[in-house]
N, C-alpha and C positions, 0 to 999 in steps of 0.2 A: 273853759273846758279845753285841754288838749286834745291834737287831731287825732289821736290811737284812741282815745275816748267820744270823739265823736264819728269816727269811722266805727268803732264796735256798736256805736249806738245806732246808727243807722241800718247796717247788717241787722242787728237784732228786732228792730222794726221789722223789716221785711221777711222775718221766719214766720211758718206758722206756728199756730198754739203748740201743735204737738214737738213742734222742735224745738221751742220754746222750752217746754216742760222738763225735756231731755237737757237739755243745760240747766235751768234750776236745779232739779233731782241731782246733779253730776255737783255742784255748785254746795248743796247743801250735804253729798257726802264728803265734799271736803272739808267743808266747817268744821261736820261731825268729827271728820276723820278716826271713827269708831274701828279697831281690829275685829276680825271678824274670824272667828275658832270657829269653828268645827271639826268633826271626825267622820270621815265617810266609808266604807267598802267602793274598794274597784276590784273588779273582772280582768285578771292578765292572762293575755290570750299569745302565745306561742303560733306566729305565722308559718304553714310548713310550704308556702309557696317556692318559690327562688330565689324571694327577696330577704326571706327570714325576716330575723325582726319580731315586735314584740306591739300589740295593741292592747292599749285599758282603756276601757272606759268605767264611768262612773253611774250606777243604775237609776241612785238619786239624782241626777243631776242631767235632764234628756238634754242630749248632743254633746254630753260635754266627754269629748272623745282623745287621746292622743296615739304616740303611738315612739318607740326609740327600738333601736338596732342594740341592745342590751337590756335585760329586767330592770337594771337601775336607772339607765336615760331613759327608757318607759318610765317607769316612777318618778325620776325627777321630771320629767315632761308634765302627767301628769296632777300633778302639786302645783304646777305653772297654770296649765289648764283651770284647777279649780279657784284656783286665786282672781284670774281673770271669770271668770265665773259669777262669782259671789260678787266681784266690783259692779262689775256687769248690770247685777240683782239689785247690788244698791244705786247706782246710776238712771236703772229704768224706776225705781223706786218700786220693784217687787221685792217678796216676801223671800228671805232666804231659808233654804230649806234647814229643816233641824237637822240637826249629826244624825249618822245610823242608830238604830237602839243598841245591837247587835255588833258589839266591837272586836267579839271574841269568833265569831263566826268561821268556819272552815268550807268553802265553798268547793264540791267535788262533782267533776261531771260525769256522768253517767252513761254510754254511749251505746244501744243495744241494736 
């Protein structure tokens, strides 16, 4: 046994179960290495503080928040965001959420 192999073995001794588990799950989405599609709805929200600027987030997806100094670096952010997300989901070995139903939706706010 090489020393990178028995130094990783020892560390891995010494994790608990749960940290354990989190490298399996991480281990076996790379096996898999399954792409993961979906289509979601984000919320772009125009900052009118000083700093301007533009925040999304995702409704489906709680915390999954960003935010870019243009509508597009918002949007490309993101797609970044969600990506990291969904690995995330397969890493911890949770359930990824389904797409919106509702692809076509026009979301208009109301302000009274």
């Amino acid at each position: 046994m090489s020393v990178l192999r028995k130094e990783i073995s020892k560390k891995l001794n010494s994790l608990p179960d749960d940290k354990l588990q989190i490298i399996y799950n991480h281990i076996k989405a790379i096996e898999l290495s399954e792409p993961v599609t979906r289509r979601y709805n984000v919320l772009l929200e125009w900052n009118d503080d000083e700093n301007g600027g533009y925040t999304v987030l995702v409704p489906a997806l709680p915390g999954c928040v960003s935010q870019g100094d243009t509508r597009e670096e918002a949007l490309k952010n993101i797609k970044e965001a969600i990506e990291c997300y969904l690995e995330a989901s397969k890493i911890y070995g949770e359930p990824i959420p389904d797409s919106d139903q509702s692809s076509n939706s026009d979301w208009v706010e109301v302000t009274v």
